[in-house]
MARPA-553127 format. One record per residue (C-alpha): x, y, z; residue in one letter. Coordinates in steps of 0.25 Angstrom, whole numbers, padded with zeros to 4 digits, always signed. Example, Ala and Ser with C-alpha at 12.3 -4.5 7.8 and 13.67 -1.06 7.14 Angstrom:
2
+0049-0018+0031A+0055-0004+0029S
***
This chain:
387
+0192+0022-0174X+0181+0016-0181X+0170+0025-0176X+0158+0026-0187X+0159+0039-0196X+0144+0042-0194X+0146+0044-0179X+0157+0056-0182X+0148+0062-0192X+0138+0061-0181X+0146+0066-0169X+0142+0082-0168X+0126+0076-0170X+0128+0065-0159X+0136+0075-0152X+0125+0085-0152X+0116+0074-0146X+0123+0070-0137X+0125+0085-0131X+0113+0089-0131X+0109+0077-0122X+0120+0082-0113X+0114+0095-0114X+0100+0090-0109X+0102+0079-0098X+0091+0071-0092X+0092+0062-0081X+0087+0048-0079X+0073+0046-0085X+0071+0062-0087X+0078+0058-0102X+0066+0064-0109X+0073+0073-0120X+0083+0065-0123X+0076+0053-0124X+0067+0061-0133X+0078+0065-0143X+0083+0051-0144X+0070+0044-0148X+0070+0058-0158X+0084+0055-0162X+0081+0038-0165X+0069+0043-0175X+0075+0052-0182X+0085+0041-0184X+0077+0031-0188X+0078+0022-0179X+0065+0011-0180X+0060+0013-0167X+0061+0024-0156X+0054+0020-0142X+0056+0031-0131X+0050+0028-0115X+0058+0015-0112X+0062+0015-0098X+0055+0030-0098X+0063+0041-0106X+0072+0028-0115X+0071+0028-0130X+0075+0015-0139X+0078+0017-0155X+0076+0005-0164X+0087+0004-0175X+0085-0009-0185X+0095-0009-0193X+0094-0017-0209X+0092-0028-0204X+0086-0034-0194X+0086-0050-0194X+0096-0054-0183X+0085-0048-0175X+0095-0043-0165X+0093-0031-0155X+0104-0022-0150X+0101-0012-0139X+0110+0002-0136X+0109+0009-0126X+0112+0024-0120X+0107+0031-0110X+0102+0045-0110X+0101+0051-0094X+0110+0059-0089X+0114+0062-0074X+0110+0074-0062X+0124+0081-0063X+0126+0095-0064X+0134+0096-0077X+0148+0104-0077X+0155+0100-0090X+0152+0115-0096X+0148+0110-0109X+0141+0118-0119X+0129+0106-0118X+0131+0106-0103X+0118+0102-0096X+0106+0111-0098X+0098+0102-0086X+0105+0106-0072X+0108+0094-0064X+0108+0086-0075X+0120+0079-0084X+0124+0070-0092X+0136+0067-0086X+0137+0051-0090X+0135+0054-0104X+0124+0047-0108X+0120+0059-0117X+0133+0054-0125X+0127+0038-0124X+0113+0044-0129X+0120+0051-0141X+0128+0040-0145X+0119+0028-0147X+0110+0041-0155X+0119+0042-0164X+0122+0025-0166X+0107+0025-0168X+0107+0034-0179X+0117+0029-0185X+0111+0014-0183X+0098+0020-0189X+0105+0025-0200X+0115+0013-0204X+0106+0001-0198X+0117-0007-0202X+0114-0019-0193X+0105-0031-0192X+0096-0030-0181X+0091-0018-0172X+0098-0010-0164X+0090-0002-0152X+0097+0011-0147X+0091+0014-0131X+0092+0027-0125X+0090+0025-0108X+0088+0035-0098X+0089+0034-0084X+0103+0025-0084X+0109+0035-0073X+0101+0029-0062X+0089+0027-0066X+0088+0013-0072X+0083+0018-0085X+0091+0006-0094X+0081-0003-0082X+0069+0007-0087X+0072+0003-0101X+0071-0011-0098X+0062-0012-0090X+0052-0005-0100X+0057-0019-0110X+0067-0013-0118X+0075-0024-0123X+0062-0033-0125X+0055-0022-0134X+0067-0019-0142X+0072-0034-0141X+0084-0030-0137X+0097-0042-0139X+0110-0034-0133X+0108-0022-0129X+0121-0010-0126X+0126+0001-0118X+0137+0011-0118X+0142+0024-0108X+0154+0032-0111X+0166+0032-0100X+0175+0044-0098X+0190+0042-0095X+0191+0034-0106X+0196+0037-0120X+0185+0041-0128X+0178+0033-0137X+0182+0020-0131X+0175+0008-0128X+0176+0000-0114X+0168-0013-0110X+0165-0024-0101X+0158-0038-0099X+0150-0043-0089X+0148-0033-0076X+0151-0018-0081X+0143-0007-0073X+0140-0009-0059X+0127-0012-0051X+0121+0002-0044X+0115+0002-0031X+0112+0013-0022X+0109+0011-0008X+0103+0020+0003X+0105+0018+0019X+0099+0025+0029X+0105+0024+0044X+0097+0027+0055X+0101+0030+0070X+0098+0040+0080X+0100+0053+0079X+0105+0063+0091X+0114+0074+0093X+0129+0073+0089X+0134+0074+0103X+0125+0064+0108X+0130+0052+0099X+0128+0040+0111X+0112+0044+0107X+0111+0044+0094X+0114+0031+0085X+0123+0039+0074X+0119+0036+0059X+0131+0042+0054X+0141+0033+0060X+0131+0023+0058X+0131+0027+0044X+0146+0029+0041X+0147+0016+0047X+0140+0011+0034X+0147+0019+0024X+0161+0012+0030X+0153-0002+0031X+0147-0004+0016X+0162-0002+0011X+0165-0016+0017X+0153-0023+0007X+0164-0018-0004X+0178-0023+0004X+0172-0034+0012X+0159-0040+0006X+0159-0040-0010X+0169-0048-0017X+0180-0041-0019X+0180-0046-0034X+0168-0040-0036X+0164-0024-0038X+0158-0018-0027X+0155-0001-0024X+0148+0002-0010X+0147+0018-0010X+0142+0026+0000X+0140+0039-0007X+0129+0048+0002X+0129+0050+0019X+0116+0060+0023X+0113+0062+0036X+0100+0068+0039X+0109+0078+0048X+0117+0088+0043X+0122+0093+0059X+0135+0094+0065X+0129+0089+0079X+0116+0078+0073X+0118+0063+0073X+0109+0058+0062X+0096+0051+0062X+0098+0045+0049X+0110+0043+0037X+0107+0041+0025X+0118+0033+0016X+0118+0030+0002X+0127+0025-0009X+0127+0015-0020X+0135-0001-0023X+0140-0005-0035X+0142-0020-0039X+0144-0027-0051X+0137-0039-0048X+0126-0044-0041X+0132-0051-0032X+0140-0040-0025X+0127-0031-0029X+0120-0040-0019X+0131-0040-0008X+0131-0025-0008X+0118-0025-0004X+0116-0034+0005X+0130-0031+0012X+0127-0014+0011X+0114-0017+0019X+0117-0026+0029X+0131-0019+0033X+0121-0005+0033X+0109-0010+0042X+0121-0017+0050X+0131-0005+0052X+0118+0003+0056X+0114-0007+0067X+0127-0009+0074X+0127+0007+0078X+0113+0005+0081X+0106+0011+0069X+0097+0007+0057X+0101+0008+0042X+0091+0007+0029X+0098+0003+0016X+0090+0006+0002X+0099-0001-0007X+0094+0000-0021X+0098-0008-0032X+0101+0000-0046X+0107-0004-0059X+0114-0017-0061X+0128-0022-0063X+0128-0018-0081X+0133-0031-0086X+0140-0032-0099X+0136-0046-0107X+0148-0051-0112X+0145-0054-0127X+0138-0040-0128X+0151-0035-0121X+0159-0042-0135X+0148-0034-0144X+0152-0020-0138X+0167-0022-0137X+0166-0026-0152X+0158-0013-0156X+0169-0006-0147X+0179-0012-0153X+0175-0009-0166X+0173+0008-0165X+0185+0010-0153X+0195-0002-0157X+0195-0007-0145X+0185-0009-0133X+0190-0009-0117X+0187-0018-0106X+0179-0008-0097X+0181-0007-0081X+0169-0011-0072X+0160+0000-0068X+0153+0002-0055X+0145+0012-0059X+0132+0009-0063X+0124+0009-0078X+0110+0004-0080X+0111-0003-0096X+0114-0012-0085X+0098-0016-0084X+0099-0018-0101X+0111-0027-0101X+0102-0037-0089X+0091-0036-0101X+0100-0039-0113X+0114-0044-0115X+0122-0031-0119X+0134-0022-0115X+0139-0009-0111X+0151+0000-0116X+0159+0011-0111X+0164+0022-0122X+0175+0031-0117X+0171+0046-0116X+0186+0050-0114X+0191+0059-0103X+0178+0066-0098X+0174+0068-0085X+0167+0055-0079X+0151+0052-0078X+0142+0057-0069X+0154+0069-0069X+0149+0083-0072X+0159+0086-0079X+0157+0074-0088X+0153+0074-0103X+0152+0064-0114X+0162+0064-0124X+0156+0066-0138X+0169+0061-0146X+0165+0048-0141X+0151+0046-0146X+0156+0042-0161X+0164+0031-0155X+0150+0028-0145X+0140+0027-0157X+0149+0017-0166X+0151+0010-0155X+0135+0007-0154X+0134+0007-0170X+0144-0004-0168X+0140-0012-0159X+0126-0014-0165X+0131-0014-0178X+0139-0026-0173X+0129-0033-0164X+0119-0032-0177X+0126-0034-0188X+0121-0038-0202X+0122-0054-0204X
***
């Protein structure tokens, strides 16, 4: 396996890194001491530039490499948050924050694309610059939008720009990758149902919101089997019921509903809208009741650029030997906001046989962060190189 020597001398450092991140988890934009040691760690490498507070708590590290006359720009990204889960793996550098985890292993991402930045700031062997991004705030709080909006890719002049995550239940260390539509658009939605409450024995003088509401959670499954292409990737879930009574003998003024769609194109992303509202404010009227529906609009479908999507299969390629032909995913990654800014793509690398994100039982696999930080000194080494 062509994994570069330098990272397996580096393994125990980047290792350490990366569990003491684990150790200390912060969440969304709360990324304060891990975005402090980065930018510490980027100086002491050497890199040309270090800029902390883009999209709030982000930090960007500037590598030139030898030369620089292509004038070509190459963006990597990771993120750093990590996610409000009690942790229950056990491990020695378990969590020292209650509530809080990195249970998607982005303490993994962050310490692999440190470790390809020290050893791009050392080598430089490339002609042009490369730009290493550390982002908060990808587990639901838009922090790669933040990043942008705050003119990332103008200020660093950003061409291309990359992502990568890891993926348990596959073998370790290996790559997976699709073009065009990858991750999925994530909405949420929120309805409320109100009727007219009363005592349970006398239903004939209340108007029921809980029938009225179940009535809805049975409804919205028919946008998915009878109104969205069935061509087309579709998820209506309906994933909380709260009365505002908890009684054996109470009928309900009010239901509150809420749940989230996933689509992977904007077209079915528009149906599900409009189709989830009308069949709700619809359902609620025929039993004689009125429903509210918040929807909220949250990241966007992630959608690989297909000659970008070349570049990383060939850096794969190059470190793994080969490079799979990845599944779509429905669940949602906000790089999604940098690849609608620059042409780019995104990678999965295998974490093994771990325990799934978002699991408490999960951890990142440190065996794999040689064959994660060749593949980033690959690919910019490829994308850059001299003559």
């Amino acid at each position: 396996m062509p994994i570069k020597n330098r990272f397996s001398e580096m393994l125990p450092e980047i290792t350490a890194w990366r569990q003491d991140f684990h150790a200390h988890p912060e969440i969304l934009y709360d990324c304060h001491r891990t975005a402090g040691i980065v930018a510490e760690k980027l100086r002491d490498f050497g890199c040309d530039d270090v800029v902390e507070g883009i999209g709030r708590t982000g930090v960007v590290g500037v590598i030139r490499g030898k030369s620089t006359g292509s004038g070509r720009v190459v963006g990597l990204r990771a993120d750093m948050d990590a996610l409000p889960i009690h942790e229950a793996t056990g491990l020695d550098y378990a969590s020292r924050e209650p509530g809080k985890m990195h249970a998607c292993g982005h303490d993994g991402h962050t310490a692999m694309l440190l470790g390809a930045a020290k050893y791009l700031a050392e080598t430089r062997n490339f002609d042009g610059t490369v730009v290493v991004i550390f982002q908060p705030a990808e587990e639901g709080g838009g922090g790669g939008d933040a990043m942008c909006r705050d003119g990332l890719m103008a200020r660093f002049g950003l061409q291309e720009v990359y992502g990568m995550h890891n993926w348990p239940g596959t073998p370790a260390g290996t790559f997976a990758i699709r073009p065009g539509p990858f991750f999925a658009a994530t909405d949420q939605f929120e309805i409320t149902v109100e009727g007219r409450g009363g005592h349970a024995a006398k239903p004939h003088h209340c108007i029921d919101t809980t029938l009225i509401a179940a009535h809805i959670v049975v409804a919205l499954q028919s946008i998915v089997s009878r109104n969205a292409d069935p061509t087309q990737e579709v998820v209506v879930s309906v994933t909380s019921f709260v009365t505002e009574s908890q009684a054996f003998n109470v009928i309900p003024q009010h239901v509150t509903l809420r749940g989230t769609v996933r689509t992977l194109s904007d077209e079915m992303r528009a149906l599900a809208e409009i189709r989830l509202t009308a069949l709700t404010e619809q359902s609620a009227a025929a039993f004689g009741g009125a429903a509210r529906v918040d929807y909220r609009r949250g990241y966007p479908v992630m959608v690989n650029a297909a000659l970008e999507t070349e570049h990383a299969i060939a850096a794969a390629r190059a470190v793994a030997g080969e490079c799979a032909h990845a599944p779509l995913v429905m669940g949602g990654e906000d790089f999604a906001y940098m690849l609608n800014e620059r042409p780019g793509a995104y990678i999965l690398v295998g974490n093994g046989d771990s325990a799934d994100v978002h699991h408490p039982a999960y951890n990142f696999n440190d065996a794999i962060i040689p064959a994660g930080c060749s593949y980033w000194v690959e690919l910019a080494e490829q994308r850059l190189r001299a003559g």
